[in-house]
C-alpha positions in Angstrom: 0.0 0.0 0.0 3.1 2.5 0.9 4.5 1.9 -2.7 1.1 2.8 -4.7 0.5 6.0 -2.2 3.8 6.6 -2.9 3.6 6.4 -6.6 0.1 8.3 -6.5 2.1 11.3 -4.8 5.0 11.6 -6.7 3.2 10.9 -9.8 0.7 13.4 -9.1 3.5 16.2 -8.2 5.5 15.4 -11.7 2.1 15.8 -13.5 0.8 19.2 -12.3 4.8 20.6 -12.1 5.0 19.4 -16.0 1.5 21.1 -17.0 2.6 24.3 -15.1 5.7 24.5 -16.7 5.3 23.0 -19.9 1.5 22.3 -21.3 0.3 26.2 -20.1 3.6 27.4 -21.3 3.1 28.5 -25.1 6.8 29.3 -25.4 7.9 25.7 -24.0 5.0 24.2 -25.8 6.1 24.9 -28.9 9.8 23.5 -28.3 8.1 20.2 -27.7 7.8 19.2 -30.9 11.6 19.9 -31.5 12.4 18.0 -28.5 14.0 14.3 -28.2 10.9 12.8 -27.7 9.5 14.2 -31.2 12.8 13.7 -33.1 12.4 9.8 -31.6 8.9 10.1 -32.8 9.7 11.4 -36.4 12.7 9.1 -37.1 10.8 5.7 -35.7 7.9 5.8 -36.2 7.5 8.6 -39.1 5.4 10.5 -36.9 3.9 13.9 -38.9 3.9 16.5 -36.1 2.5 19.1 -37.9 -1.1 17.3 -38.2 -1.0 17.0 -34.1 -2.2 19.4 -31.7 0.4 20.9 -29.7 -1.3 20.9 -26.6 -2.8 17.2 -26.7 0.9 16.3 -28.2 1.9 18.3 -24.6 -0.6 16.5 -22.9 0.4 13.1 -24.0 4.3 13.3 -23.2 3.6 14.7 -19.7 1.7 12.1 -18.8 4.6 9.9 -19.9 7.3 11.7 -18.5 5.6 11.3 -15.1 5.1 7.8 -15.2 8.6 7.2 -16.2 9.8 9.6 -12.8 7.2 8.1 -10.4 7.9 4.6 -11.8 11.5 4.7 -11.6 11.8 6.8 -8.1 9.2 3.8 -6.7 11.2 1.2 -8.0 14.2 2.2 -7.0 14.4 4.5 -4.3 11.6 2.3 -2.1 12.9 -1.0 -2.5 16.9 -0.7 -2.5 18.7 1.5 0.3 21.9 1.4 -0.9 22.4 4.7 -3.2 24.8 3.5 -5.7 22.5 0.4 -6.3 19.8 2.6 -6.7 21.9 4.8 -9.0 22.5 1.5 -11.1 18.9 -0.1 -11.4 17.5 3.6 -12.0 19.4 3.7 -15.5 18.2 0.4 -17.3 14.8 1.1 -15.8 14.2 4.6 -17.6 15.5 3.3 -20.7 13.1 0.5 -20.7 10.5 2.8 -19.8 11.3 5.7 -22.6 11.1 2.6 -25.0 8.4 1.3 -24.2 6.2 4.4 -23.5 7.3 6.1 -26.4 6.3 3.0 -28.6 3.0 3.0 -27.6 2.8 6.9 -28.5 4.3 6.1 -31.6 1.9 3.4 -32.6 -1.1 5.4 -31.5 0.0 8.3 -33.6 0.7 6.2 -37.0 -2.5 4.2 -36.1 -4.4 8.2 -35.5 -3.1 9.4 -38.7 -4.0 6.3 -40.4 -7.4 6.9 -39.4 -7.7 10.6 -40.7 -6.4 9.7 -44.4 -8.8 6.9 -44.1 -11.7 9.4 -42.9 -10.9 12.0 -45.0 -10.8 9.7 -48.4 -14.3 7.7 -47.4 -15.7 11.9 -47.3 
């Protein structure tokens, strides 16, 4: 119960501290799309940026971000007190994470703009 309160809170924190400073941001908003996540995005999964909202697209990688934090700072910093150990596990976790988050965002935006070309040709 202490790890999902735990995730909850620090999940929570990461969220709102990403949508103050990012999503309601216009100026940071916009470098989103020029970040490493879209450049990952564009190169792997051929990802057309300029058909996406920026603020959904903002939406969407905050809410990843903050998974990736609260999942990695759960998994290693509640179960494993010895820092460097920590500092070890922390790495291949957030790597696994970003690749496997990031997939799924890249899937659900070939599959999206599938779905508009299809949409728009059936019109």
């Amino acid at each position: 119960m202490e790890i999902v309160v735990s995730f909850v809170i620090s999940f929570s924190l990461i969220f709102i501290l990403y949508l103050i400073l990012v999503v309601f941001n216009k100026k940071a908003r916009k470098k989103l799309k020029t970040g490493i996540e879209a450049k990952f995005l564009k190169k792997v999964y051929k990802v057309s940026l300029s058909k996406i909202d920026d603020k959904k697209f903002a939406y969407r990688i905050a809410f990843n971000n903050s998974i990736i934090i609260a999942v990695t700072f759960c998994t290693t910093g509640l179960f494993f007190d010895n820092s460097i150990l920590q500092i070890l596990l922390s790495f291949p976790i957030l790597i696994l994470l970003i690749i496997f988050l990031y997939s799924l965002t890249g899937r659900y935006y070939t599959r999206h703009e599938w779905f508009i070309f299809v949409w728009k040709r059936t019109k």
